[in-house]
N, C-alpha and C positions, 0 to 999 in steps of 0.2 A: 714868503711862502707862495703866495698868489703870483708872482713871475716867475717863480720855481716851472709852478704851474702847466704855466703859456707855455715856457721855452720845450718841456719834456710834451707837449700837447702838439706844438708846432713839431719840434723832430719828427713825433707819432707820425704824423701827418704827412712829410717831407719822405720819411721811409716809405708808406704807403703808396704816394702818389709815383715815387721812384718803382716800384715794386710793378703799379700795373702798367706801366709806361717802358721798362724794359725787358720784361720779360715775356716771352712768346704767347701767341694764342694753339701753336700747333707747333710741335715740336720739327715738324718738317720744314717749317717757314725760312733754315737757310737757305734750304733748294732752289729758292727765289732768286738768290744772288748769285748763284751760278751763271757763266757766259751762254751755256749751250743749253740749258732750261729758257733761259731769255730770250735765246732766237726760237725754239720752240714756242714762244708765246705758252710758258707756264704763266697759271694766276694762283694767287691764293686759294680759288675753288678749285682748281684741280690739283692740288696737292694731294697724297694719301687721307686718310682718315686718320684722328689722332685718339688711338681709344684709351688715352690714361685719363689724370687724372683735370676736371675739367677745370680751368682756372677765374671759371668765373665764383664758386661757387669759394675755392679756395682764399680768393682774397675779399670776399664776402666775411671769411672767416677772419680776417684781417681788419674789418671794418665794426664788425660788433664788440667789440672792447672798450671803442672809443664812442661807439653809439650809447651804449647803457651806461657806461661814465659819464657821459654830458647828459643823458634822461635823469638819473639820479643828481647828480648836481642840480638840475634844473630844478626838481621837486622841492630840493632840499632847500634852494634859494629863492623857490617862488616867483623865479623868472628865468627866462631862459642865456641857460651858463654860455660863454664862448665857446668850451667844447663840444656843442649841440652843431654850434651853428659849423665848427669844423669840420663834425660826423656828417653834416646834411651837402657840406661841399664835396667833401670825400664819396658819398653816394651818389652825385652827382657826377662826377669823375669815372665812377665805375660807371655808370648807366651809361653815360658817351663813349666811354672805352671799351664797353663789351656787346653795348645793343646796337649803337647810331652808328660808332668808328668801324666795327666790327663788320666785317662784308657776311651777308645774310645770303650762303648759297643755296 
């Protein structure tokens, strides 16, 4: 039951990481790979404004599942579960992915 565990913990994870890694920060962001945006010196700050919905916030929602499953395991074991320490990699990820990677215009 305890490899059951890891493996459906590890995919958790594997999707996740998959999830903020390819999908956009701004729905405009092919404009980028355009020839004639290119010679234009388009950048990611001057793209339009993307005003749906914001994806950091989204897969934040993606991240608390596996946060408070490894908080509760951790209680319950009295130390701390391997999927704490999963959730703390996975917020790590978002934080570089959405605050550091992220261009701040």
């Amino acid at each position: 039951m305890k490899k059951l565990g890891i493996v459906i913990t590890s995919v958790y994870a594997l999707f996740c990481i998959t999830l903020m890694l390819i999908i956009p920060m701004n729905k405009f962001e092919w404009m980028l790979d355009e020839p004639s945006a290119r010679t234009e010196g388009l950048t990611f700050c001057g793209l339009p404004v993307d005003e749906d919905i914001n994806p950091r916030q989204l897969f934040l929602a993606f991240l608390v599942p596996i946060l408070a499953f490894g908080i509760a395991q951790s209680m319950r074991q009295q130390k701390i579960h391997y999927s704490l320490w999963i959730a703390f990699a996975l917020l790590a990820i978002w934080g570089w992915r959405f605050f550091i990677y992220y261009p701040l215009c």
